[in-house]
One Martini backbone bead per residue (centre of mass of N, CA, C, O) as a GRO file, in nm:
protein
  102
    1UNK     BB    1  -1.817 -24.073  -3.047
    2UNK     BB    2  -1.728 -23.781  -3.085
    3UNK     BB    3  -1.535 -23.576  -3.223
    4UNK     BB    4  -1.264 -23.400  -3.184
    5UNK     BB    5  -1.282 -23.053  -3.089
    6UNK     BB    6  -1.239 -22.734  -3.061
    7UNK     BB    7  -1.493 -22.659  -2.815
    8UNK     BB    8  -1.587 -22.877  -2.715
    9UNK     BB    9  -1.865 -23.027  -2.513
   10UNK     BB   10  -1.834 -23.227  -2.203
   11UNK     BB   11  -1.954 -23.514  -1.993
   12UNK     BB   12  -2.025 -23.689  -1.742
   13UNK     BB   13  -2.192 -24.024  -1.665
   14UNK     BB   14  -2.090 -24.043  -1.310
   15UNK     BB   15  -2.058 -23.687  -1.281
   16UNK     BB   16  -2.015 -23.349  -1.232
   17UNK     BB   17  -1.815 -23.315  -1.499
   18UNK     BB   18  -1.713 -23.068  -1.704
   19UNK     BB   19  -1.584 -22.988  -2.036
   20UNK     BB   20  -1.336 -22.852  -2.267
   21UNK     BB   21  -1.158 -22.853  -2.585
   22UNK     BB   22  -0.850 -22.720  -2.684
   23UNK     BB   23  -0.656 -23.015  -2.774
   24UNK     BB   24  -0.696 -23.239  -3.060
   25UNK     BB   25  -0.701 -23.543  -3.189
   26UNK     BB   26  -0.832 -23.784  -3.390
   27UNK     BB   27  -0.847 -24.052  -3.216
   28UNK     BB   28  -0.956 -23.971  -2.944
   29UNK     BB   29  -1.063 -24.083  -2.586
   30UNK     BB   30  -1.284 -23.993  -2.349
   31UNK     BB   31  -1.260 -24.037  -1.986
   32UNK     BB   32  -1.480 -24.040  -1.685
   33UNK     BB   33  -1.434 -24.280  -1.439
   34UNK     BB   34  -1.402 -24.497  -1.702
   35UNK     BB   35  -1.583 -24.359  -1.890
   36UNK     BB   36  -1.764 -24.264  -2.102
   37UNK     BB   37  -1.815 -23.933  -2.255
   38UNK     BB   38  -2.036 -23.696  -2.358
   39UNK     BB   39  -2.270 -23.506  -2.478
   40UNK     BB   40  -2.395 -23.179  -2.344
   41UNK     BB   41  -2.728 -23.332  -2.463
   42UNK     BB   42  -2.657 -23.640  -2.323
   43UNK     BB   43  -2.838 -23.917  -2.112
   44UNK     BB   44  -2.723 -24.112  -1.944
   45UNK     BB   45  -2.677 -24.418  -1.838
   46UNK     BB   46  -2.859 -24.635  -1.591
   47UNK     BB   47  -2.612 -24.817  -1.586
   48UNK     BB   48  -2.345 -24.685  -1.449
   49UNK     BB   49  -2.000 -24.722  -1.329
   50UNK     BB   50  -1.760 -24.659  -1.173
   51UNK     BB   51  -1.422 -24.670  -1.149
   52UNK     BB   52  -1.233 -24.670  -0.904
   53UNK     BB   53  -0.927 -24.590  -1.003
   54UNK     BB   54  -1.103 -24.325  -1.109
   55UNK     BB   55  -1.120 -24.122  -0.837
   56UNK     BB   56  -0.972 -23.804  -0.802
   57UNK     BB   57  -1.048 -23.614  -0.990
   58UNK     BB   58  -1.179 -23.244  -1.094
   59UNK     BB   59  -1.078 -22.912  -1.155
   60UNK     BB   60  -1.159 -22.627  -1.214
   61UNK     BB   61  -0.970 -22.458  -1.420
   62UNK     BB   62  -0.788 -22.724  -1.494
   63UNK     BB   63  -0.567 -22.807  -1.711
   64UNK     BB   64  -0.549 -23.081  -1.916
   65UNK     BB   65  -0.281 -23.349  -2.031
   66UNK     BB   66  -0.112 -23.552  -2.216
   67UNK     BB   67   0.231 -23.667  -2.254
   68UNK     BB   68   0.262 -23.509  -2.521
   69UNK     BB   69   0.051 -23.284  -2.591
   70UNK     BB   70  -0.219 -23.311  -2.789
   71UNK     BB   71  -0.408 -23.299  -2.527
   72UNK     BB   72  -0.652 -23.084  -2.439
   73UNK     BB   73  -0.830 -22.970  -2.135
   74UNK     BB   74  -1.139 -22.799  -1.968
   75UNK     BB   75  -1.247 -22.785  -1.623
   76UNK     BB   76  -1.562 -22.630  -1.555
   77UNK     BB   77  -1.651 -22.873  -1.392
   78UNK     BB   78  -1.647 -23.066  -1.115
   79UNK     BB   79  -1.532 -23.384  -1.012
   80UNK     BB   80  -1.456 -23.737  -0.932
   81UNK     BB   81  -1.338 -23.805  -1.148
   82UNK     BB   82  -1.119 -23.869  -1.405
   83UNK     BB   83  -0.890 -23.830  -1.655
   84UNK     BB   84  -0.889 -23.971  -1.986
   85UNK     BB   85  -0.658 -24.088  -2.273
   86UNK     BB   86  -0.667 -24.424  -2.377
   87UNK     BB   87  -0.572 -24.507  -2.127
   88UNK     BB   88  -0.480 -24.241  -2.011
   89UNK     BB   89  -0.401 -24.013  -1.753
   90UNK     BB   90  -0.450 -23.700  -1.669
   91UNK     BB   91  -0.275 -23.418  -1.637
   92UNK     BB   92  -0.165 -23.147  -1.512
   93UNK     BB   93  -0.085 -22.811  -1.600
   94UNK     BB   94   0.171 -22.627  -1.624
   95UNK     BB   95   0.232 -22.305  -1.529
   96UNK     BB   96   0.363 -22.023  -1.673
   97UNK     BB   97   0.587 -21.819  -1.591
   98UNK     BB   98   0.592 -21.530  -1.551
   99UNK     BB   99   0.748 -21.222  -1.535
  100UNK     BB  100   0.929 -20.978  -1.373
  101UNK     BB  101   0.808 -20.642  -1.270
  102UNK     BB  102   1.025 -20.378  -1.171
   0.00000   0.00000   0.00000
């Protein structure tokens, strides 16, 4: 796995997710559907099988971050796959309330 740095773009080895890096920790490793991702260049092994557990899917255009969000990425394609980092499932990040402009 390449280190990860903001800009990296990543896709999964089990579905059609692909994400970008937003900001990310020096030792992070990401996992979709429970597999580790590849880079954006890299093709697929023939016999990867995603973990069932893993499997609640990942949104395009939603923020995911882990839990102190010291990592954040961009899900740019939808997957069935979920996002993980070091073994920990990423959650949706929550969008800021605007000011309201009277």
């Amino acid at each position: 796995m390449t280190q990860l740095k903001p800009g990296l773009k990543l896709k999964s080895a089990v579905c059609d997710a692909e994400i970008m890096v937003i900001k990310a920790g020096a030792s992070d490793t990401l996992t979709c559907g429970g597999v580790a991702m590849l880079g954006a260049g890299d093709a697929p092994p023939s016999s990867v099988a995603a973990d069932s557990g893993h499997l609640d899917g990942c949104q395009v255009g939603k923020r995911y971050v882990n839990d102190d969000q010291s990592l954040e990425v961009l899900c740019v394609k939808a997957g069935e796959g979920s996002l993980a980092a070091n073994g920990g499932l990423l959650q949706t990040k929550e969008s800021k309330k605007l000011p309201s402009s009277d």
